[in-house]
N, C-alpha and C positions, 0 to 999 in steps of 0.2 A: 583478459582479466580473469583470474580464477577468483572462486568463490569467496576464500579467505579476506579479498580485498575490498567487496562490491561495498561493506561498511562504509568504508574510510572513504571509499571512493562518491558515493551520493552524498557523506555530509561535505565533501567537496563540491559540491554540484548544489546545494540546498543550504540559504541563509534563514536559519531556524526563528531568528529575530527579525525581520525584515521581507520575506518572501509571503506572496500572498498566497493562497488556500490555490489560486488557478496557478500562478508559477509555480508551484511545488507539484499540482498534480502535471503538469507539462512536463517537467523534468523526471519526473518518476514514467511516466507512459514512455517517453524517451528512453529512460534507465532499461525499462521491459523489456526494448524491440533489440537491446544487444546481446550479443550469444555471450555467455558467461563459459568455460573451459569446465568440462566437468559435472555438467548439466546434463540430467537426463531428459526433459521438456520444460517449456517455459510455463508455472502455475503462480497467476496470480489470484491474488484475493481483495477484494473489497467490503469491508464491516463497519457497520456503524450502530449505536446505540448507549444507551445509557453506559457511564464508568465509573465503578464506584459511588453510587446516588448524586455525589457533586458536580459531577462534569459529563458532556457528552461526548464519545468519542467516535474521529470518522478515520477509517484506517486503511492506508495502501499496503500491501502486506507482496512481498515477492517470494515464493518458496522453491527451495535447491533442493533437490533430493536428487544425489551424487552416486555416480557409480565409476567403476574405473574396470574397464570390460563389462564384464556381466556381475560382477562382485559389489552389491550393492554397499557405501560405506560411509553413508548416513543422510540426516536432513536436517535442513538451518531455513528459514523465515529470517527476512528482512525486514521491518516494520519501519515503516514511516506515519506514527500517528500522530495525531492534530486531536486536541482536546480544546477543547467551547465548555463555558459556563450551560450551562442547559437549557434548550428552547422550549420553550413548553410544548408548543405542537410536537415536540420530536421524543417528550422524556418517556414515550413506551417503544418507538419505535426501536425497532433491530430488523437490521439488513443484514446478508453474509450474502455475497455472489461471488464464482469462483468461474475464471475464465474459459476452465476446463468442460461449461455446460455450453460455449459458444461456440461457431462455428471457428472465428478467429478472432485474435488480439482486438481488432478495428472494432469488432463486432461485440464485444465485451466493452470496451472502452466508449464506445459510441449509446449500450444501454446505460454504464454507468453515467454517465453526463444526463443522460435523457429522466435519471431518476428523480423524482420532487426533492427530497433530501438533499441532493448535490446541487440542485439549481439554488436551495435557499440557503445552500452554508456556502460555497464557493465566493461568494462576495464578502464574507466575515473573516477577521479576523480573530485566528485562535489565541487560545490561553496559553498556551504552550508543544512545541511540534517538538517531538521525540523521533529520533531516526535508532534504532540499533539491531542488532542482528542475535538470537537465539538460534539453540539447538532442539529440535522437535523429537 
């Protein structure tokens, strides 16, 4: 799969109306562990926190920064975010972790689940789950 496709290809993999907060991060953690063509390292991100004052947002984020040799020729994020009406315990709260401070995938994956945040939103169903891809 190259990069151009990972889009199309996760809202394949993810029912935006119907998939719960754990199925979609399962399928995204899944989405992570495959080599994309054109990847220079796998960097993901995980952020949460207040959006917009209305909504709180908790976000899987995959980022491609492409080279083709040593000619670096650009970078796109993939976002998978999931927006909740706002919890009160969480409406100061802001998290950003980026996989790139762990040792590995597992190990990233393994803090994020262990965070209080994810333990009390994973059972909720959101307001609305956005999947699309930008250029950085």
């Amino acid at each position: 799969m190259r990069i151009q496709e990972v889009e199309g290809y996760l809202k394949g993999k993810i029912n935006v109306d119907t998939d719960s907060v754990a199925s979609i991060w399962t399928t995204f953690k899944e989405f992570c562990e495959e080599d994309i063509v054109g990847e220079d390292e796998k960097e993901i991100l995980f952020e949460c926190g207040p959006y917009r004052k209305e909504m709180f947002h908790f976000s899987f984020v995959r980022q491609f920064t492409e080279y083709e040799d040593d000619e670096y020729l650009g970078m796109s994020q993939l976002h998978c975010k999931l927006l909740f009406t706002p919890i009160d315990e969480f409406k100061k709260l802001q998290v950003t972790e980026w996989s790139m401070d762990f040792e590995s995938l597992d190990e990233f994956f393994r803090h994020i689940e262990n965070l209080k945040v994810f333990k009390n939103i994973v059972n909720l169903k959101p307001k609305t789950v956005q999947i699309y891809q930008d250029e950085c």
